[in-house]
C-alpha angles and dihedrals in degrees: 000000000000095000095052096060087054097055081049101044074053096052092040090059103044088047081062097050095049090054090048094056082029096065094031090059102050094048083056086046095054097042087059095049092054099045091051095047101054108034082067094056105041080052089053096047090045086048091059098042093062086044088058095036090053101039081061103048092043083055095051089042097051095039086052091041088049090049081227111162109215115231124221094260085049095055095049083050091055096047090049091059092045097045088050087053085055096052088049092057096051085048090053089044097047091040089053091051089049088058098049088058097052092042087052087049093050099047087044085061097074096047086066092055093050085061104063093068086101094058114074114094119271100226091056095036084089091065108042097100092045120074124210089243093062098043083052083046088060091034085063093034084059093043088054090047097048080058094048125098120253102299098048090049081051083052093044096050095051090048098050092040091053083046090045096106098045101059095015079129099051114096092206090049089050103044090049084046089057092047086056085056094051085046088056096042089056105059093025105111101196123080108218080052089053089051093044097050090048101057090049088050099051091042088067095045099047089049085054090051096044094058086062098254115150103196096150081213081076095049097049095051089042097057087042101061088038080065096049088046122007 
């Protein structure tokens, strides 16, 4: 149990630490797309404000440099043209904001998924990183070492106990865990090794056999380092 609540008070912090860049790089994120959005935009209305500016000018340059006197129908014409430069400024101008809307919603839309980093349930959150077919591949790595001469128990022991936090819950991890014990306990030549080896080895065990699981895996190697040391 207690470590379980350290592998939680971990994940619980690093839970913490993933919404707060979370948050912090979507707010950067946001902050660019809007400024490269917009600064396009401002530079085409504007754009289209000189043309018009200056299509105008150049009309009123050429008809004074000419010494042409407009006539009424001329000068209809010409606020007609004027007036249709107008309405395509208000278009650009209302097509740019439109734009500006969608690109904030867009950008907004991230933010909800961050959020949901704190969802997830607290009990599975250990084993998110870890498939089931990885945890199968050590459960056959463990199986082949278990098999292995002196060098490759040695090997076994080391990988199941590194492995120890993440499937401390799992009765086919534990009772493999307390086999590699027996194995230990078998070519270690010390005493105080062998009973070391041996009450880690029945602890598993015993954790496997008071949740109520009967693999009868659990109750052979449990038997078995009872017998080296009762």
């Amino acid at each position: 149990m207690h470590s379980i609540n350290e592998l939680r008070e971990q994940v619980e912090s690093l839970r913490t630490t993933i919404q707060g860049l979370a948050a912090e790089i979507i707010g950067e994120v946001k902050c660019h797309l809007e400024e490269s959005q917009k600064v396009p935009r401002r530079k085409r209305y504007l754009l289209s404000r000189e043309h018009s500016d200056s299509t105008g000018s150049s009309s009123i340059y050429f008809s004074a440099s000419t010494g042409h006197i407009q006539t009424d129908a001329e000068s209809k014409g010409g606020y007609t043209t004027a007036n249709a430069e107008s309405d395509y400024d208000r278009e650009c101008y209302k097509e740019s904001k439109e734009e500006d809307e969608v690109s904030s919603e867009t950008v907004k839309l991230p933010r909800k998924d961050s959020l949901d980093l704190g969802v997830k349930d607290e009990g599975t959150l250990a084993f998110d990183t870890v498939s089931e077919e990885e945890f199968a591949n050590l459960l056959r790595q463990a199986n082949q070492l278990h098999e292995g001469d002196r060098k490759e128990k040695v090997v076994g022991f080391q990988l199941l106990h590194r492995n120890k936090l993440l499937y401390d819950d799992r009765s086919d991890f534990l009772w493999r865990l307390a086999r590699i014990c027996s194995d230990m306990c078998e070519i270690t030549e010390h005493a105080e090794e062998k009973k070391f080896y041996a009450l880690e080895g029945k602890l598993e065990a015993e954790t496997v056999l008071q949740k109520g699981d009967s693999t009868a895996e659990c109750h052979q190697w449990f038997a078995v380092l009872c017998g080296i040391f009762p």
